[in-house]
N, C-alpha and C positions, 0 to 999 in steps of 0.2 A: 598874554601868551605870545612866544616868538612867531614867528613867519616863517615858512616852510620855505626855504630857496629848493627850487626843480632842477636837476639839472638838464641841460636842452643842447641842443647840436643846429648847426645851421646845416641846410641842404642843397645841392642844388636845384632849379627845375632845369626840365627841357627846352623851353620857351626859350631861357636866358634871358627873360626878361624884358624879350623884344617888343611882344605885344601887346605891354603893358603901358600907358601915358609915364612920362616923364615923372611926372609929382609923385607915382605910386611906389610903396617900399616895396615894391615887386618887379622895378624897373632894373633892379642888380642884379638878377637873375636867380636871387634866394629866398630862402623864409626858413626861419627860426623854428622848431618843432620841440617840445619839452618831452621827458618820458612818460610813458605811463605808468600811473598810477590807480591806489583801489578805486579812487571817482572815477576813472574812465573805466573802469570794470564793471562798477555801478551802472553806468552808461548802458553797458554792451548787454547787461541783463536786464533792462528794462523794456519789460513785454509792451510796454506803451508806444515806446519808440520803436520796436519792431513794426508793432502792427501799422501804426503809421509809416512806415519804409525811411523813416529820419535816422536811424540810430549811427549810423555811418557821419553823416553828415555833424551832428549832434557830437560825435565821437571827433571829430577833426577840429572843429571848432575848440574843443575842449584842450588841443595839444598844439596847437597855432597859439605859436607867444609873438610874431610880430603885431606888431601895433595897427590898428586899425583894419586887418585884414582876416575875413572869416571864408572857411570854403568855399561859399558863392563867389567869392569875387575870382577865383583860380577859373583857367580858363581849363580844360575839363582832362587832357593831357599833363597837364602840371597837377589837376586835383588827383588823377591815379599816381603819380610819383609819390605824392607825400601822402597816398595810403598806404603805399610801398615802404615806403620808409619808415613810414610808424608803426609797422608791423615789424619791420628789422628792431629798430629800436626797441619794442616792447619784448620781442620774446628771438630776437636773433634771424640771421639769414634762411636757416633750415625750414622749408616748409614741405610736408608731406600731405600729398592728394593726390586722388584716384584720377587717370588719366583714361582715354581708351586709344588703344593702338590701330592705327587709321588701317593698318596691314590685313589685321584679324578681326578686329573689331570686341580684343579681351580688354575689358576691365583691370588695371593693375594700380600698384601703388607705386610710388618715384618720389624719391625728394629730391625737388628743387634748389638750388641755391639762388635767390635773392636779391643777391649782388651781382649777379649774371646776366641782371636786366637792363639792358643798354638803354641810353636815349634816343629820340627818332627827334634831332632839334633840328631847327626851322631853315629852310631851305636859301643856298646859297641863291644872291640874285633878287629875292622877293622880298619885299616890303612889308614888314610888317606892324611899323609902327602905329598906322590908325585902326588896325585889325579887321581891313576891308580889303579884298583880293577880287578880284576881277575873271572870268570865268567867261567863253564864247560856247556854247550850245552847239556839238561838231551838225545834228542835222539842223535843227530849228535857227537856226545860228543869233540866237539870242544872246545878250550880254548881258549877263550878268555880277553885280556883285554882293557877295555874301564876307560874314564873316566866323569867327572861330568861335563856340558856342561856352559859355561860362556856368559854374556850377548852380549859379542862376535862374538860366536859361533851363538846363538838365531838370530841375524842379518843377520849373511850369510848363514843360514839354511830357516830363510824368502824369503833372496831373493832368492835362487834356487828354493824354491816351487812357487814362484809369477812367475817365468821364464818357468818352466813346465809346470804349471797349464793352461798358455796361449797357450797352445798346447792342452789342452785339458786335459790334463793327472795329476795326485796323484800321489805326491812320498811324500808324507809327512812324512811314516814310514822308508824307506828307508833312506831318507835324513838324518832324524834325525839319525838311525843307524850308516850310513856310517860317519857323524861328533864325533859320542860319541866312536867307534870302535880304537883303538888304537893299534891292535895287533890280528892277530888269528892264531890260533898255530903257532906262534912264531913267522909268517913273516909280518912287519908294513910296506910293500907296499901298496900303493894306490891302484893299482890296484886288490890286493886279497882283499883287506877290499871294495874294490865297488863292486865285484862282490860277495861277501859273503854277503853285505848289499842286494842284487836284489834275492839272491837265498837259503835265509838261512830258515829254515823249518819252518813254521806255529807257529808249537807247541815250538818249541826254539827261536822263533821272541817273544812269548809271556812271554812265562820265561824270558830271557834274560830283554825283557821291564820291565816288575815286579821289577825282583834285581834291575836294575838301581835305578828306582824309590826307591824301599826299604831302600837301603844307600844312597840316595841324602836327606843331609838338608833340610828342607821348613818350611814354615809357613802352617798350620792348613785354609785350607780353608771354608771345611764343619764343620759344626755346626746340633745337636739335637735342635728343637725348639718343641715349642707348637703350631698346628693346629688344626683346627674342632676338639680338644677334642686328638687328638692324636700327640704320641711323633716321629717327623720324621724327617730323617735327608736329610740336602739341600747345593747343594752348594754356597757360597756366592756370587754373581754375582756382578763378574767388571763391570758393562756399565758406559755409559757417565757422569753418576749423582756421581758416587765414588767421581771425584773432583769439581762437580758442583751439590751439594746436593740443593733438590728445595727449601728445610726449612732453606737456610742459604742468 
């Protein structure tokens, strides 16, 4: 039986590939993406993989044709591009979801376009080839450095908040902390970076978040649209329709 040739697009990330190692097909600043197909549709109805929260992940994997390269290794900015993208590619730019207008607080519908969504790539000035950044604590005036967290990392930062949570308890900041944290003044034990992730100041938890985000790649997710007459800006919301749009 012949072989099914896919046809696929190359894309690009945010990242541009900066802070990715040299050796990696990730270091051009691209990745190959195939279309979908009924297997990946198969994917997206599998109650298994829902209930396990993989089915995205499972789904990405499936339409990644570069070589050697599966979700996890996308550093988490460049993984939202290429689910952007493979939702263009699967069923076009056009997405339609319910918004709420920050003004009034109605419920409405709006389609987005897609391609609208700009990159937020990696800041002039900063290093980012060993994907370690450096960060001073404005009151505790600690150094530290952390770095940009990969689709990896998002997996096992899931499931310690699903493990906690059933106790009752939030660590969602912490977690994420303690994962992104690589170093504080100078010593990258476990044990200083957990307990600096549980006890580090308010006002330096929120700095510290800020920069992160500041030098992390992404995709553009909010968008200024036109509502009741006014210009306001919303974020684009993932739900279930992103790959199962009702007008398709």
């Amino acid at each position: 039986m012949a072989e099914h040739k896919f046809p696929t697009e190359v894309i690009d990330l945010p990242s541009l590939g900066k802070v990715y190692s040299k050796d990696s097909p990730l270091s051009d600043g691209k990745i190959e993406l195939k279309y979908m197909t009924a297997k990946e549709e198969d994917i997206l109805m599998s109650e298994n993989l829902i209930k396990k929260g993989v089915v995205i992940d499972k789904l990405l994997d499936s339409l990644i044709v570069t070589e050697g390269i599966k979700q996890k290794d996308l550093i988490l900015g460049d993984k939202n591009a290429v689910l952007v993208a493979a939702r263009i590619l699967a069923y076009g730019p056009e997405y339609t979801a319910e918004v709420t207008n920050p003004n009034d607080g109605q419920r409405v519908e709006y389609n987005f376009d897609l391609t609208k969504c700009p990159f937020k790539e990696p800041v002039k000035g900063v290093d980012y080839s060993k994907n370690s950044f450096e960060f001073k604590t404005p009151i505790g005036k600690n150094k530290v450095k952390f770095k940009i967290l990969t689709g990896a990392d998002e997996a096992s930062i899931d499931k310690e908040i699903k493990q906690v949570s059933k106790l009752g308890m939030n660590s969602n900041i912490t977690t994420k902390l303690r994962h992104s944290i690589i170093e504080v003044d100078g010593d990258s034990s476990q044990e200083t970076i957990m307990s600096f992730s549980q006890n580090i100041l308010a006002r330096d938890s929120i700095a510290l978040r800020n920069y992160i985000k500041d030098v992390t790649p992404d995709i553009e997710l909010t968008q200024e649209i036109e509502l009741g007459g006014d210009t306001v800006s919303v974020t684009i919301p993932l739900t279930v329709e992103f790959f199962w749009p009702q007008s398709i």
